[in-house]
gemmi code that builds the backbone of each chain (N, CA, C; Angstrom):
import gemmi

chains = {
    "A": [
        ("UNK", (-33.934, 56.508, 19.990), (-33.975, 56.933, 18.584), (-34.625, 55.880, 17.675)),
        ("UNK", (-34.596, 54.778, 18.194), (-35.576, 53.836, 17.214), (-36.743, 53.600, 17.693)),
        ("UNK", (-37.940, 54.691, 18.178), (-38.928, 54.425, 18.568), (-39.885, 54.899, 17.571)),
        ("UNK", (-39.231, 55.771, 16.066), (-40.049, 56.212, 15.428), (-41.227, 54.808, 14.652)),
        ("UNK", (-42.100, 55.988, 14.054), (-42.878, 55.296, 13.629), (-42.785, 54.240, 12.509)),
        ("UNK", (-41.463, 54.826, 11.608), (-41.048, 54.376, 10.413), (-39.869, 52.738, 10.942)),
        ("UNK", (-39.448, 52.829, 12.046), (-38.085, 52.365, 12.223), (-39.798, 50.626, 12.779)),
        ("UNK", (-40.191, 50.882, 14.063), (-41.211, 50.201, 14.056), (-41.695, 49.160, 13.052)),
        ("UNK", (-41.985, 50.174, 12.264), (-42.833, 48.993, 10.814), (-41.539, 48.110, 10.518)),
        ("UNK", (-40.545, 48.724, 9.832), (-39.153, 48.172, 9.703), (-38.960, 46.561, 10.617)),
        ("UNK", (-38.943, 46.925, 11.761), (-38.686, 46.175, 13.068), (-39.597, 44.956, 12.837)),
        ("UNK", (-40.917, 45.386, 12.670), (-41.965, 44.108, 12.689), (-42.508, 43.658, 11.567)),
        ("UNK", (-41.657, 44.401, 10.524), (-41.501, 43.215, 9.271), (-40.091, 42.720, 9.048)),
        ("UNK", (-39.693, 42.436, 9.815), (-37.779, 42.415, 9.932), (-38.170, 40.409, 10.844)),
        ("UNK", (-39.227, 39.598, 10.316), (-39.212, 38.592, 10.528), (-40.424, 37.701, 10.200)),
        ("UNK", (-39.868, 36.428, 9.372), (-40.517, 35.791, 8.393), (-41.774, 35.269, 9.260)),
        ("UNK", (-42.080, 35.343, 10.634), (-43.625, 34.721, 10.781), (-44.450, 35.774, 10.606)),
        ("UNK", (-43.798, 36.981, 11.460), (-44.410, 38.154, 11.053), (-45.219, 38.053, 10.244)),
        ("UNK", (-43.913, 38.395, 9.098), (-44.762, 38.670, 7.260), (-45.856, 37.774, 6.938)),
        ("UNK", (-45.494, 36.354, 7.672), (-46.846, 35.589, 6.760), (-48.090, 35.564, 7.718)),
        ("UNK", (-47.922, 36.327, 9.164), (-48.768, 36.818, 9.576), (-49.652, 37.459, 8.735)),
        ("UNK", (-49.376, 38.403, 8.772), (-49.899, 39.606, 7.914), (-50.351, 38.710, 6.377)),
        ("UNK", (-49.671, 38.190, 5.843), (-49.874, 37.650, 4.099), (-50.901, 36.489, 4.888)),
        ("UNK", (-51.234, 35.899, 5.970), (-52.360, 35.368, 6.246), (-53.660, 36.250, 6.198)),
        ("UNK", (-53.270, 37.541, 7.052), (-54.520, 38.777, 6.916), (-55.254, 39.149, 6.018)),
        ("UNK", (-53.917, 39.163, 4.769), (-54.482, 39.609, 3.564), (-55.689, 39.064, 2.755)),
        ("UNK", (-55.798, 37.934, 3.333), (-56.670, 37.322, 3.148), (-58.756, 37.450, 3.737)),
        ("UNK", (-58.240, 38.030, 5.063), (-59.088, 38.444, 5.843), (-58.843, 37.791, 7.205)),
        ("UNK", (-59.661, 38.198, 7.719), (-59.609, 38.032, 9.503), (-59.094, 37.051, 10.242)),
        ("UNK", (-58.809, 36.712, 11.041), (-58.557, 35.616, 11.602), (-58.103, 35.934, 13.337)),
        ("UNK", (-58.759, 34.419, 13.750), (-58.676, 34.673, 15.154), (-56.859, 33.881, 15.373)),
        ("UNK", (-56.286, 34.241, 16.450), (-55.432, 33.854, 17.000), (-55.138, 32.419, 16.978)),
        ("UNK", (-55.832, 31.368, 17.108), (-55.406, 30.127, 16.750), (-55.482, 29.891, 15.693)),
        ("UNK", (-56.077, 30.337, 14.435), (-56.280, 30.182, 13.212), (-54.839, 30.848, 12.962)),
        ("UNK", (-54.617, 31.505, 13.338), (-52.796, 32.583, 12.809), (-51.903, 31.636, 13.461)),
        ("UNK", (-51.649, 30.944, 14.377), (-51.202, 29.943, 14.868), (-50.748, 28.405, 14.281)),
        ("UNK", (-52.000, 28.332, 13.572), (-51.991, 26.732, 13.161), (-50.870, 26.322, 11.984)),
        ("UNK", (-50.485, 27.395, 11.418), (-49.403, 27.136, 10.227), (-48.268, 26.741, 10.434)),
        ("UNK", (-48.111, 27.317, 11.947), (-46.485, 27.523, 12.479), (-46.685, 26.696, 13.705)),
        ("UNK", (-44.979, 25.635, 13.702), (-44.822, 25.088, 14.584), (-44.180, 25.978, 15.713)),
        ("UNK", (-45.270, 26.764, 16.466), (-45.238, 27.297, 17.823), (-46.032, 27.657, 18.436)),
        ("UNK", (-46.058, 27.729, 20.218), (-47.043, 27.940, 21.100), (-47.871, 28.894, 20.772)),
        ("UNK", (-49.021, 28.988, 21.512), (-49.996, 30.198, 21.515), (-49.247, 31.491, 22.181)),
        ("UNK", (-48.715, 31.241, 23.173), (-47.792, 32.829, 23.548), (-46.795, 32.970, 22.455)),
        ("UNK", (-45.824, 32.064, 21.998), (-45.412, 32.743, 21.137), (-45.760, 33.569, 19.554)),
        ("UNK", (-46.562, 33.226, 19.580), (-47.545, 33.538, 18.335), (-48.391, 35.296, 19.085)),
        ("UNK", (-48.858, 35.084, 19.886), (-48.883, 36.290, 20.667), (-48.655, 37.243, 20.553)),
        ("UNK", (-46.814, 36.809, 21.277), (-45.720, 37.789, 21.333), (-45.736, 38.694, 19.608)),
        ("UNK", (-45.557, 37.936, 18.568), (-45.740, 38.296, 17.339), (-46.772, 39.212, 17.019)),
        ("UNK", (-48.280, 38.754, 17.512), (-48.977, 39.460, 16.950), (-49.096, 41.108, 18.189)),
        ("UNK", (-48.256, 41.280, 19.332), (-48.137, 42.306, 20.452), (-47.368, 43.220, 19.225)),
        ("UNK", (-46.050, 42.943, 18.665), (-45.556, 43.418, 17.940), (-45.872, 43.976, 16.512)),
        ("UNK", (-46.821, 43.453, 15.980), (-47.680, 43.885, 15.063), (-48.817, 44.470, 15.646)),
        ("UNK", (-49.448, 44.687, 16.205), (-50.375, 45.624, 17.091), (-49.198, 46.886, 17.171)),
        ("UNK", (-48.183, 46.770, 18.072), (-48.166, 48.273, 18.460), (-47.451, 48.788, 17.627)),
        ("UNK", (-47.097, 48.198, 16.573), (-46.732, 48.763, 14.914), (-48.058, 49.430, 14.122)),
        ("UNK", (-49.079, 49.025, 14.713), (-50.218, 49.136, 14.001), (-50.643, 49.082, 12.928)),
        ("UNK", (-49.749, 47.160, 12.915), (-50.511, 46.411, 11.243), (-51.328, 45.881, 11.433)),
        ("UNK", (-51.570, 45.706, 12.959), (-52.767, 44.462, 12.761), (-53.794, 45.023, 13.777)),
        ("UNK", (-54.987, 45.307, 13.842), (-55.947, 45.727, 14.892), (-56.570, 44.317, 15.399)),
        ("UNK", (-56.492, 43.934, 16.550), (-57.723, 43.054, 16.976), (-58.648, 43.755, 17.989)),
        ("UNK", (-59.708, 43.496, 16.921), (-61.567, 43.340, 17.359), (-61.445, 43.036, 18.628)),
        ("UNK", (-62.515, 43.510, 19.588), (-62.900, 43.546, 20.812), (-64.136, 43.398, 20.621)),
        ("UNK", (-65.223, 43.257, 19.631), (-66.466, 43.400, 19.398), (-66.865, 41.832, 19.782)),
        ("UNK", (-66.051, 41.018, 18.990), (-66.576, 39.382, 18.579), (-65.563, 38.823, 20.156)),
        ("UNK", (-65.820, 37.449, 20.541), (-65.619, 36.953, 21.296), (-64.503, 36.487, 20.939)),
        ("UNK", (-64.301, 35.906, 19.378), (-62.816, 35.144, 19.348), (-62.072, 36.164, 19.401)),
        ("UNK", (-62.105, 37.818, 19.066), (-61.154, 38.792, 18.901), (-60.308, 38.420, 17.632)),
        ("UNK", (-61.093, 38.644, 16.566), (-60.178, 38.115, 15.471), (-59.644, 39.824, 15.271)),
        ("UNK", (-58.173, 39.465, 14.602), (-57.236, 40.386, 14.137), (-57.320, 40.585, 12.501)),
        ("UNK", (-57.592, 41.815, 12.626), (-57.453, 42.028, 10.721), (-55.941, 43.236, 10.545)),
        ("UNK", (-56.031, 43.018, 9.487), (-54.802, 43.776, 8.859), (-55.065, 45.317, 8.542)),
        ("UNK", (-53.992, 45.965, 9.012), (-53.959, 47.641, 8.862), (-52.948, 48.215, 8.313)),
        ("UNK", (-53.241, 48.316, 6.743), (-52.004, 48.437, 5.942), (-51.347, 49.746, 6.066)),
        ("UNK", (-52.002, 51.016, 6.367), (-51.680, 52.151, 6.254), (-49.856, 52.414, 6.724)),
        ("UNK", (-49.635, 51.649, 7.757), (-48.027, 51.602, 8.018), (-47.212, 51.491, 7.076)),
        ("UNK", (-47.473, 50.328, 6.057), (-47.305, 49.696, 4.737), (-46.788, 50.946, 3.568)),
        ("UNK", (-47.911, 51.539, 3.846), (-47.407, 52.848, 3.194), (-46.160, 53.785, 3.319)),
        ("UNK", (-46.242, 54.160, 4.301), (-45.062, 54.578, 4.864), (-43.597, 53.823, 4.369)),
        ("UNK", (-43.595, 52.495, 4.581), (-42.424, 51.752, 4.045), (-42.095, 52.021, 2.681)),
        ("UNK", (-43.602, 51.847, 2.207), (-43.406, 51.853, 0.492), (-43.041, 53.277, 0.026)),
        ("UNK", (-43.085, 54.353, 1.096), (-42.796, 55.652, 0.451), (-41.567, 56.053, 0.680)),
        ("UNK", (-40.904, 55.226, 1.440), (-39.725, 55.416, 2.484), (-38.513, 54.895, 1.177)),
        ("UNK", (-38.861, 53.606, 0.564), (-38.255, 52.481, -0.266), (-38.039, 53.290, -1.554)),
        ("UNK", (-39.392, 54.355, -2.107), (-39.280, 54.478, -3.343), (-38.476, 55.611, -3.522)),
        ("UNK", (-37.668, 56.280, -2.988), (-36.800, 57.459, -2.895), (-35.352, 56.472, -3.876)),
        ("UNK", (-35.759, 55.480, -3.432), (-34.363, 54.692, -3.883), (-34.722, 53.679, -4.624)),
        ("UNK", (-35.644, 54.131, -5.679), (-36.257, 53.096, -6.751), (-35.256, 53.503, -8.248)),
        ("UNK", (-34.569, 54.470, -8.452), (-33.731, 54.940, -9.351), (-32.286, 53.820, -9.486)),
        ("UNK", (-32.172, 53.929, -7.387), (-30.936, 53.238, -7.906), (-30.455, 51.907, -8.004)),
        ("UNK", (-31.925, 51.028, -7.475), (-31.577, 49.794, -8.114), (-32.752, 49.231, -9.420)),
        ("UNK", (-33.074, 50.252, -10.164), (-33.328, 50.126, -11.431), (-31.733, 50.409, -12.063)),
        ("UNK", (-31.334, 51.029, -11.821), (-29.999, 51.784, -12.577), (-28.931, 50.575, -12.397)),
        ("UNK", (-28.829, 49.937, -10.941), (-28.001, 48.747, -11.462), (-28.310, 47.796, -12.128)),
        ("UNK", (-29.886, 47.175, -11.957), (-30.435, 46.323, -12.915), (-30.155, 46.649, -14.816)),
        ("UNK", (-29.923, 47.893, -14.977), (-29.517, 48.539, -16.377), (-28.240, 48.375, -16.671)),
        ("UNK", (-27.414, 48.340, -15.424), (-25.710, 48.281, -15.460), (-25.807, 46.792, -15.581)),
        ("UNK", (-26.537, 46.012, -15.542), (-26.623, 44.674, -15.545), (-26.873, 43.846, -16.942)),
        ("UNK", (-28.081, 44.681, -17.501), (-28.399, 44.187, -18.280), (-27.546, 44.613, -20.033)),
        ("UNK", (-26.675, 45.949, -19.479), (-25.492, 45.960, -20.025), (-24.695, 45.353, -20.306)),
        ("UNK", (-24.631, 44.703, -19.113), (-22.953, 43.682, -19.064), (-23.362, 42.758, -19.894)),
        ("UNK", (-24.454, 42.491, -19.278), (-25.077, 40.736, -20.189), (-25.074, 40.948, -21.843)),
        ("UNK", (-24.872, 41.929, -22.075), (-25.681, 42.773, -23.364), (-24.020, 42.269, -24.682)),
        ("UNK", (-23.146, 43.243, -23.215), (-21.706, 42.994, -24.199), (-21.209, 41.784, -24.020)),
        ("UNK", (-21.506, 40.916, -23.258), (-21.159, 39.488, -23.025), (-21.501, 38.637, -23.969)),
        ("UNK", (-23.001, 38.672, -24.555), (-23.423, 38.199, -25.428), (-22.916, 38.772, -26.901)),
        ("UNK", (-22.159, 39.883, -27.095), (-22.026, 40.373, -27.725), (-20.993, 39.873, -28.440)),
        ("UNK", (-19.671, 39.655, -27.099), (-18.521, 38.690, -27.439), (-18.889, 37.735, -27.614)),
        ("UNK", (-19.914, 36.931, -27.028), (-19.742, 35.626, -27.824), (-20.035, 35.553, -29.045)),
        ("UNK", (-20.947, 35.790, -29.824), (-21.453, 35.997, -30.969), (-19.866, 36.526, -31.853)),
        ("UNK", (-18.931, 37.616, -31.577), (-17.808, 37.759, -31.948), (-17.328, 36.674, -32.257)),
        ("UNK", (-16.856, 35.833, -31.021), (-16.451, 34.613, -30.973), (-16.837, 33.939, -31.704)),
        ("UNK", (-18.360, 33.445, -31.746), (-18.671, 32.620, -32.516), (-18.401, 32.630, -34.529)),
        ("UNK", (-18.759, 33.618, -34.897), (-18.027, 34.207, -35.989), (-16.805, 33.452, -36.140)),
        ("UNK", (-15.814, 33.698, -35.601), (-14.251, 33.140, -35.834), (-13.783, 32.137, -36.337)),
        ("UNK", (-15.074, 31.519, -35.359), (-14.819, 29.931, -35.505), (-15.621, 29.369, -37.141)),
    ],
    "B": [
        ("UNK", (-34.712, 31.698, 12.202), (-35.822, 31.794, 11.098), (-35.375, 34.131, 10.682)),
        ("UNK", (-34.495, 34.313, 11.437), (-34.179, 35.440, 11.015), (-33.429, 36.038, 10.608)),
        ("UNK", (-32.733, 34.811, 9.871), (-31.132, 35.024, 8.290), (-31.640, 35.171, 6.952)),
        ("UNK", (-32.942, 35.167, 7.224), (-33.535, 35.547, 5.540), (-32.909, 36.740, 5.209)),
        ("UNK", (-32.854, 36.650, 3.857), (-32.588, 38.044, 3.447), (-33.239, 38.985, 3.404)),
        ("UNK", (-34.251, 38.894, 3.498), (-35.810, 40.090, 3.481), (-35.951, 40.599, 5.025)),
        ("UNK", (-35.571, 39.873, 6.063), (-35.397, 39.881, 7.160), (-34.271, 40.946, 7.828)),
        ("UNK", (-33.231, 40.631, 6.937), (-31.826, 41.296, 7.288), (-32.067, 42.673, 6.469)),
        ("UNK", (-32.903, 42.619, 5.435), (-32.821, 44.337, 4.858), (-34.192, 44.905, 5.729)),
        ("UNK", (-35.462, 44.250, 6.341), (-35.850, 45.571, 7.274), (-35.371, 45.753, 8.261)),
        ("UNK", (-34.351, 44.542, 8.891), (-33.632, 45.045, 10.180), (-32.719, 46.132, 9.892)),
        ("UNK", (-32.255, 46.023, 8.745), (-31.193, 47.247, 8.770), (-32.045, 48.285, 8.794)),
        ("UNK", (-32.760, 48.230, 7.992), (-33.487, 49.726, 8.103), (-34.918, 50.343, 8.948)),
        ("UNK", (-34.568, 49.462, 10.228), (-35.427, 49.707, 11.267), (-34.945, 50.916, 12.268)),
        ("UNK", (-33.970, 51.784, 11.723), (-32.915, 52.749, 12.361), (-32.813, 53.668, 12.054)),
        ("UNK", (-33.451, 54.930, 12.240), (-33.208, 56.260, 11.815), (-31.929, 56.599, 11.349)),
        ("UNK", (-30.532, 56.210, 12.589), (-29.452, 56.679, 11.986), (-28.833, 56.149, 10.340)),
        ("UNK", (-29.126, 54.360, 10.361), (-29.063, 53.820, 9.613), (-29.654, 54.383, 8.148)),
        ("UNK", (-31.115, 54.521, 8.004), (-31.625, 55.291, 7.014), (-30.860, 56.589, 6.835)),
        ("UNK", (-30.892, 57.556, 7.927), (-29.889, 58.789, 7.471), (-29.032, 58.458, 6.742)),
        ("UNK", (-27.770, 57.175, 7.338), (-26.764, 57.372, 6.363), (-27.185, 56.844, 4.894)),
        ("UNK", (-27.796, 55.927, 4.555), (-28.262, 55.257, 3.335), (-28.752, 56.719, 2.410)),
        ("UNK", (-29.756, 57.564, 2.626), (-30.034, 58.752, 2.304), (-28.482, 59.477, 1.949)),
        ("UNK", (-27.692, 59.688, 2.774), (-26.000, 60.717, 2.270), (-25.932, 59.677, 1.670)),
        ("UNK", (-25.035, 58.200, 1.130), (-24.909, 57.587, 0.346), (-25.926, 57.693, -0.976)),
        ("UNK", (-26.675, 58.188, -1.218), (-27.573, 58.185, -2.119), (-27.284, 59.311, -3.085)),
        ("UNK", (-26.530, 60.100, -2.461), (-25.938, 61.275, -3.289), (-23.817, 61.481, -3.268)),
        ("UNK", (-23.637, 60.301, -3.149), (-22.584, 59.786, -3.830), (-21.682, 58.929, -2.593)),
        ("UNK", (-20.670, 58.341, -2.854), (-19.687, 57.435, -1.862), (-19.264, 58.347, -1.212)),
        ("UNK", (-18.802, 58.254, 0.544), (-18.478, 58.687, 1.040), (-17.774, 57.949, 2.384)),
        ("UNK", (-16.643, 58.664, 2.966), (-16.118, 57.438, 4.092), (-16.406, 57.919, 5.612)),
        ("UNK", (-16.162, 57.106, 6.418), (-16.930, 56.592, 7.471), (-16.675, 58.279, 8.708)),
        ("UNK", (-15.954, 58.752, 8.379), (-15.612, 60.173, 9.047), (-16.426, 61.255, 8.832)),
        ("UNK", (-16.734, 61.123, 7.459), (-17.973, 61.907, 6.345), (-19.194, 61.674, 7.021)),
        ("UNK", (-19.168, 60.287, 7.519), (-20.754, 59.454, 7.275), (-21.044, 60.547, 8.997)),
        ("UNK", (-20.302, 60.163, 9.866), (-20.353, 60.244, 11.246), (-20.169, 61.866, 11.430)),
        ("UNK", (-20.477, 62.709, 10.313), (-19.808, 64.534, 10.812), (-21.255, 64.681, 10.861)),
        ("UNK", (-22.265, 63.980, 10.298), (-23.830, 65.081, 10.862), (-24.533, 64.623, 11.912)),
        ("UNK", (-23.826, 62.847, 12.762), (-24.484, 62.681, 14.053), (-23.308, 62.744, 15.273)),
        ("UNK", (-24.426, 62.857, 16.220), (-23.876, 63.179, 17.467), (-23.003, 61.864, 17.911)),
        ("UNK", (-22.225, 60.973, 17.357), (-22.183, 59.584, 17.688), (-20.702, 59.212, 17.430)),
        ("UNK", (-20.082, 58.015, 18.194), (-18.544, 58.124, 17.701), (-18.258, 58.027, 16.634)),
        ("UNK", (-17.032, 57.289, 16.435), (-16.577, 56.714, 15.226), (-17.088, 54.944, 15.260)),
        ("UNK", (-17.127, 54.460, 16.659), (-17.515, 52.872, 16.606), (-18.862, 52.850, 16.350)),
        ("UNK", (-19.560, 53.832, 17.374), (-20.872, 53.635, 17.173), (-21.440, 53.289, 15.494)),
        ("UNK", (-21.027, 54.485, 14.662), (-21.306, 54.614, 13.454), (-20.783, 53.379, 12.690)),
        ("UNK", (-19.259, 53.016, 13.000), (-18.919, 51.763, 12.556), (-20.059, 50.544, 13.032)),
        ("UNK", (-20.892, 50.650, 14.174), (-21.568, 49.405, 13.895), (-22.719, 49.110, 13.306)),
        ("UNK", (-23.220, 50.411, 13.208), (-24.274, 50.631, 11.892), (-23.999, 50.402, 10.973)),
        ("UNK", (-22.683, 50.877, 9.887), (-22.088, 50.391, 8.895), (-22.166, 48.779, 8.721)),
        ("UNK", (-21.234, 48.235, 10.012), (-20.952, 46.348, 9.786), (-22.853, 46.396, 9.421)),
        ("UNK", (-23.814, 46.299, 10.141), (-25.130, 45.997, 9.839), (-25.720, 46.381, 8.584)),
        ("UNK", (-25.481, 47.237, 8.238), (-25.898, 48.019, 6.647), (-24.747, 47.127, 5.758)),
        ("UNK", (-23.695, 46.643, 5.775), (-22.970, 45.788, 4.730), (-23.031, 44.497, 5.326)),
        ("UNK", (-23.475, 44.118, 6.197), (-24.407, 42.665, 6.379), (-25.267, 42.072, 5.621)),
        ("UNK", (-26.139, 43.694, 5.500), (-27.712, 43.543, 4.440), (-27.463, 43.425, 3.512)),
        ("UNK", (-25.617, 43.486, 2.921), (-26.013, 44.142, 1.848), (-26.092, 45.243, 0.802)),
        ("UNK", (-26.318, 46.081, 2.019), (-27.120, 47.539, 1.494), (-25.744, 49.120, 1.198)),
        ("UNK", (-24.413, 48.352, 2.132), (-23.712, 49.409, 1.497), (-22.436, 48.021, 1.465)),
        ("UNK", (-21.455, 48.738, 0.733), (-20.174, 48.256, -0.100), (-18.919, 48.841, 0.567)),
        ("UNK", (-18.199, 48.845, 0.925), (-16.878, 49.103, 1.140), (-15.827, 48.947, 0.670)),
        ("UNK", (-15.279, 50.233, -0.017), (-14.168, 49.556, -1.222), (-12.545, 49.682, -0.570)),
        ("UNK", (-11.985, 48.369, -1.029), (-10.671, 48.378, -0.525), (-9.512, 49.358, -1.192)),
        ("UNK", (-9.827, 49.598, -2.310), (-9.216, 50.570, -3.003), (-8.411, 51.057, -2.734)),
        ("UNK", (-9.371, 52.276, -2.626), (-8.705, 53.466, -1.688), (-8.430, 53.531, -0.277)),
        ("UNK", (-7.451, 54.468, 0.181), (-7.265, 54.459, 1.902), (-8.244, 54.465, 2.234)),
        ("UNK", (-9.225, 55.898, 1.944), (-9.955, 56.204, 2.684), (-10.875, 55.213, 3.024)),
        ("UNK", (-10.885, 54.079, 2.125), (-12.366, 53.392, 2.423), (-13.589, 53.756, 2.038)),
        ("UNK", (-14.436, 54.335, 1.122), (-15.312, 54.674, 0.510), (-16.145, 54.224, 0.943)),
        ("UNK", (-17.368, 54.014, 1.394), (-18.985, 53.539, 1.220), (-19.567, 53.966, 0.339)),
        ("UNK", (-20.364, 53.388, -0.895), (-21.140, 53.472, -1.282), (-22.355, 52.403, -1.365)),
        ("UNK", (-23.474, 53.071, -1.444), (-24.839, 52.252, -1.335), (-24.958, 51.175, -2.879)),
        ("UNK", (-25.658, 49.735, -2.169), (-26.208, 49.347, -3.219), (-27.309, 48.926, -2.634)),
        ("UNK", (-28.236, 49.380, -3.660), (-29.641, 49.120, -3.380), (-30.415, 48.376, -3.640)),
        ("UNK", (-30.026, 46.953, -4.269), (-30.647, 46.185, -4.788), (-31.610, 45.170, -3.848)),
        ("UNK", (-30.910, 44.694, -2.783), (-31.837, 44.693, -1.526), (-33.239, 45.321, -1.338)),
        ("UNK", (-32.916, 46.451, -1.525), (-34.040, 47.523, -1.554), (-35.402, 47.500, -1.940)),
        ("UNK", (-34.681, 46.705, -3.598), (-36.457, 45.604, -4.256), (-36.709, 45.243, -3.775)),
        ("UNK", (-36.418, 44.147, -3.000), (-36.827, 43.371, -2.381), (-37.756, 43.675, -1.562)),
        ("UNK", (-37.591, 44.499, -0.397), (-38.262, 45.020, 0.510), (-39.068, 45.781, -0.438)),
        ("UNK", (-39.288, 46.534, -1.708), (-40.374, 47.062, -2.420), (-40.905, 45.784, -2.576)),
        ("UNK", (-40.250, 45.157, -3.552), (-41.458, 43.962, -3.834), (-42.524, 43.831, -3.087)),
        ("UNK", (-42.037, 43.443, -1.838), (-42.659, 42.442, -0.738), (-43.949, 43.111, -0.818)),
        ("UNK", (-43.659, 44.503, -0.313), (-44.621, 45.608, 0.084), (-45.618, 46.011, -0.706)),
        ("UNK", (-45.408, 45.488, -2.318), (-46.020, 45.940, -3.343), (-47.454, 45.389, -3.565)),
        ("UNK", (-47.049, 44.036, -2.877), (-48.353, 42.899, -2.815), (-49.603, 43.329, -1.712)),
        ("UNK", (-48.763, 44.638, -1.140), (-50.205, 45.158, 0.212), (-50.947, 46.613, -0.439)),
        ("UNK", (-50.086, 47.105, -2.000), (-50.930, 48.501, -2.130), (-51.962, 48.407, -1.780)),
        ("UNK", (-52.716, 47.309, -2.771), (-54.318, 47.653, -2.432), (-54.994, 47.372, -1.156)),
        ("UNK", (-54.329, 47.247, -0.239), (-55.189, 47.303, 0.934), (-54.761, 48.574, 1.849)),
        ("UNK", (-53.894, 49.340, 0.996), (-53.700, 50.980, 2.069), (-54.344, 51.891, 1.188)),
        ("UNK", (-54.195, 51.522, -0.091), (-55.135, 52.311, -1.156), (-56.281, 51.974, -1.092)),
        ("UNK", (-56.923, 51.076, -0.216), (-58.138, 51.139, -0.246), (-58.731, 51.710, 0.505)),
        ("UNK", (-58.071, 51.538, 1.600), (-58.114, 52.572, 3.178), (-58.105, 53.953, 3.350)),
        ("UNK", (-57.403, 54.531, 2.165), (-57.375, 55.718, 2.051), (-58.984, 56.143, 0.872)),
        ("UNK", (-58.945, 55.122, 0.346), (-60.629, 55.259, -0.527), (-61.418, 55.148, 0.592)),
        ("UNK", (-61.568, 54.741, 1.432), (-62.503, 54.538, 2.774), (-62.928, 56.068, 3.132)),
        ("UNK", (-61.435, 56.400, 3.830), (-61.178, 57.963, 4.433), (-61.666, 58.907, 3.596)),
        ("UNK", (-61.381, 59.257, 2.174), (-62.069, 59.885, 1.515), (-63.384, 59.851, 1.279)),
        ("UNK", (-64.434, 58.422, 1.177), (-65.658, 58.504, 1.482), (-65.854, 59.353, 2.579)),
        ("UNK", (-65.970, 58.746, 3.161), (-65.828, 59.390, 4.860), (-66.140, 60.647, 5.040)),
        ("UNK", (-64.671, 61.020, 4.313), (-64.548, 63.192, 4.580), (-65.766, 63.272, 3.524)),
        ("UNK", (-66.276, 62.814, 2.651), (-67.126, 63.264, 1.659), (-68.328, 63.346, 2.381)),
        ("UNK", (-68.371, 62.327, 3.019), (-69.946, 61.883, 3.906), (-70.086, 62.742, 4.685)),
        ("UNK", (-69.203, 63.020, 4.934), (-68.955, 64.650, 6.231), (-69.298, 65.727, 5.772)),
        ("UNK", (-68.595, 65.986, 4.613), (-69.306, 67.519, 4.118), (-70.022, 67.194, 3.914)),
        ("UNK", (-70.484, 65.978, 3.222), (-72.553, 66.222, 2.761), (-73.500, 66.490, 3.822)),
        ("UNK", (-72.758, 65.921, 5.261), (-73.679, 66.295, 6.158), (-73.465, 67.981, 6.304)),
        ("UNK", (-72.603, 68.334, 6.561), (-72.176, 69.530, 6.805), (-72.966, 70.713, 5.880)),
        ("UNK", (-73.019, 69.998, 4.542), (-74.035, 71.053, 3.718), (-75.036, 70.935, 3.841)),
        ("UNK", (-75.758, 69.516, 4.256), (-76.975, 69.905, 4.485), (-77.524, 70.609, 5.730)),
        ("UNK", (-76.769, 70.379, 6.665), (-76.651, 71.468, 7.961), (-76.824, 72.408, 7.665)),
        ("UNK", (-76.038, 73.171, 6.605), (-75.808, 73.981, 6.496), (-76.932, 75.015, 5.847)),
        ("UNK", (-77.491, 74.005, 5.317), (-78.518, 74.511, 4.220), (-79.793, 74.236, 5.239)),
        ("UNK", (-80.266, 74.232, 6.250), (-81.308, 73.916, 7.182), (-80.937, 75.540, 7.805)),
        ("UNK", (-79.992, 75.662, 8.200), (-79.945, 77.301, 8.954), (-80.731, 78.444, 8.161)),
    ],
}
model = gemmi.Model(1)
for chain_id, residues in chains.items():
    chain = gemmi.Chain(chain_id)
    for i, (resn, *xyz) in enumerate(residues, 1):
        res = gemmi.Residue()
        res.name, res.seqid = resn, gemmi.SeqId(i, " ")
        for name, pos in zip(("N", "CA", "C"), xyz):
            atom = gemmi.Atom()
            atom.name, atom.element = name, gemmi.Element(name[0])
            atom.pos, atom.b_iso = gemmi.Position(*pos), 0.0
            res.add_atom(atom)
        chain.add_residue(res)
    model.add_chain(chain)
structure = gemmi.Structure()
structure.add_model(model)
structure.setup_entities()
């Protein structure tokens, strides 16, 4: 049951080299040791990362060029972001229950302050 | 490197069942007997989706009442929008691609068409 397509993306942004994988992409292309060099870890493990972003299908690597540089394939991206915004109501709505509280908080003090 | 918090809200929601229940929470609190009557799954099973979804975060458990209530908070939720927000333009652009594309297609297609 977690083989969907949605649960996937989830999965392989569900870890911080990942992401700056990808926030390296965004930038444009890059070959495998260049995605490597930021992070203190091996070339397989860096790999393993980018196997997992491949068969998520965020990241395509080129077969054309010799280094096989990997670029970024946001279209998954989408999916998340459409998945997320179903539930954009309800943490605007606590941010409002928030900015409430702060609202009457400040409200008492100013009371307070008066008194004195 | 995978106790981040951005980390822990796409793991939770790398789970169909998980998302299901977040979705029924979204249309009001409900307890863990409720949560578990539309899947095929026990009562633990579902309980360990729950512990993971109030790991993230993402739902609440009130001592209150017997029943135990769940309700969702979604504030987590930004987060994982945020993140995602910084990649629109590279799926919106992709999809500007695709639409060239289909355009380039019918133009061939009409002029095909217009040669018969």
């Amino acid at each position: 049951m977690t083989g969907d397509k949605l649960s996937q993306t989830f999965a392989a942004l569900a870890d911080p080299t990942r992401r700056a994988i990808l926030a390296r992409l965004a930038s444009g292309a890059a070959s495998v040791t260049e995605l490597a060099q930021p992070f203190d870890m091996s070339l397989p493990a860096i790999s393993k990362h980018l196997k997992v972003l491949e068969n998520a299908g965020l990241i395509v690597r080129s077969r054309a060029a010799q280094w096989r540089p990997c670029r970024l394939e946001a279209q998954p991206l989408k999916g998340a972001a459409d998945w997320l915004e179903d539930y954009r109501m309800f943490w605007e709505q606590s941010l409002d229950r928030l900015e409430d509280y702060l609202e009457e908080l400040q409200g008492k003090g100013k009371r307070r302050a008066r008194k004195h």
